[in-house]
C-alpha positions as CSV (number, residue, x, y, z in Angstrom):
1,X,31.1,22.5,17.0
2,X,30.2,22.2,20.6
3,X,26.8,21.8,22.0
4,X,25.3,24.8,22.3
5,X,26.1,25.7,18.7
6,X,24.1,22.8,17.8
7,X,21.3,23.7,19.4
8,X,20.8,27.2,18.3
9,X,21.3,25.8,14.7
10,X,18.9,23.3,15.6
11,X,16.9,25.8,16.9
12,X,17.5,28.0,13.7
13,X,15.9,25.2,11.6
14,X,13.1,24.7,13.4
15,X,12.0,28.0,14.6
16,X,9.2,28.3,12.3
17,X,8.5,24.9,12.0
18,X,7.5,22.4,13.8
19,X,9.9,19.8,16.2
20,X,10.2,16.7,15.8
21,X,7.4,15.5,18.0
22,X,4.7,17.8,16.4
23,X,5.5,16.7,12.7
24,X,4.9,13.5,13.6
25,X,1.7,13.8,15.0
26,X,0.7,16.3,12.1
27,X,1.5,13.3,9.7
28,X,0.1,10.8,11.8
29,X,-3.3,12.7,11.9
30,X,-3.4,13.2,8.3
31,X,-3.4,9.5,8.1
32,X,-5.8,9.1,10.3
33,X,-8.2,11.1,8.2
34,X,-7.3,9.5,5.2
35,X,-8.1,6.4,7.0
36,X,-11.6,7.9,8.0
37,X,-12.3,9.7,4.9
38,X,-11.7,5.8,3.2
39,X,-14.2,4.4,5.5
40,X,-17.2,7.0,5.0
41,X,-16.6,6.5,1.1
42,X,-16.8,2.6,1.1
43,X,-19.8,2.9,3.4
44,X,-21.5,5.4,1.2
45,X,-20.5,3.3,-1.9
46,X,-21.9,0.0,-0.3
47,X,-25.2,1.8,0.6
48,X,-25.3,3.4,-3.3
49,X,-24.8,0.1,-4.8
50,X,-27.7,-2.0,-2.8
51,X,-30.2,0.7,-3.9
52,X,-28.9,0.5,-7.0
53,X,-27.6,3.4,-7.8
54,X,-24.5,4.9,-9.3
55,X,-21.1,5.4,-6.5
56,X,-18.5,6.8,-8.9
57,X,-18.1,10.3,-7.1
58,X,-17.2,7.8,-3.9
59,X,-14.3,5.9,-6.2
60,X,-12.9,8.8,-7.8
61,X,-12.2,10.4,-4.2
62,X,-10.6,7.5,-2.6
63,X,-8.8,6.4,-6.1
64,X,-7.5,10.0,-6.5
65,X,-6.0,10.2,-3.0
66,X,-4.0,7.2,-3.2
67,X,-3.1,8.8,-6.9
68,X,-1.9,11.7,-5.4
69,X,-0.4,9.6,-2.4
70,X,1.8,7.2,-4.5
71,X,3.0,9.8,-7.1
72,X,4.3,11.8,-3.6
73,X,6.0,8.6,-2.6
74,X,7.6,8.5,-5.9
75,X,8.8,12.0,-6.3
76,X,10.3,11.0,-2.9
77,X,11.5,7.6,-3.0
78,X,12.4,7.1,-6.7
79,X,10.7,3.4,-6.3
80,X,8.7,2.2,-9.3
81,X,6.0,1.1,-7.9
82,X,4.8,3.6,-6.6
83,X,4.7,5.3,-10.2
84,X,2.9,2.4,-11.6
85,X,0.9,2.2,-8.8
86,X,-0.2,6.4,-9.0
87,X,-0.4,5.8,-13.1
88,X,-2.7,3.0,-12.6
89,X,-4.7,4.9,-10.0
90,X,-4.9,7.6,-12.2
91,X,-6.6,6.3,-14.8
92,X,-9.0,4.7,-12.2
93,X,-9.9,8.1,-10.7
94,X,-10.5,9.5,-14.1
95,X,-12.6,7.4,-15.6
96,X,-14.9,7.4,-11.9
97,X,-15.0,10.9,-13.1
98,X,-16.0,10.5,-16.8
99,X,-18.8,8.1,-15.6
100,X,-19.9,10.6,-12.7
101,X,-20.6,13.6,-15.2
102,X,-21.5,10.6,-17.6
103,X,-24.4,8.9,-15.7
C-alpha cells in the first residue's frame, strides 16, 4: 500500500466524520460542560440546603451523569470498577429521584 492509498482510505473513513483534531475538541468540550453543569448543581444544592430546603433534583442530575458516564467506560473498557461504580451511582440517582417526587 503506498501513500496515497492511505490517504484516500483515510480520507474514506473520515469523510463524514470528523479528523482527528475536531473529535478531540468535541470530547474535550463535552467535558467541559460536564464540568460546568457539576459546578451550577453543587452551587444550587449548597444554596437549597442553607435555606433549608430540599436539593434532590440537583443530586439525581449530577449522580445520573457520572451513572451514565461510568457504565460507557465499562461497555468500553471491560474494567470493574467502573461497573460498580455506575451500579452504585445508580442507585444514588434513583433514590434522589424517589425523594424529589417524594418531598
Amino acid at each position: 500500500m503506498d501513500k496515497k492509498e492511505i490517504l484516500e482510505k483515510n480520507k474514506e473513513k473520515n469523510r463524514n466524520g470528523l479528523d482527528e483534531r475536531e473529535q478531540r475538541v468535541y470530547n474535550f468540550s463535552f467535558g467541559i460542560g460536564a464540568v460546568t453543569v457539576g459546578i451550577l448543581c453543587l452551587m444550587f444544592s449548597i444554596y437549597k440546603a442553607l435555606n433549608r430546603e430540599p436539593f434532590y433534583e440537583y443530586v439525581a442530575m449530577i449522580t445520573a451523569y457520572l451513572c451514565a458516564t461510568f457504565i460507557y467506560q465499562f461497555k468500553n473498557l471491560k474494567k470493574p470498577w467502573y461497573l460498580i461504580s455506575g451500579i452504585v451511582t445508580g442507585i444514588a440517582a434513583g433514590c434522589c429521584i424517589v425523594l424529589f417526587f417524594m418531598v
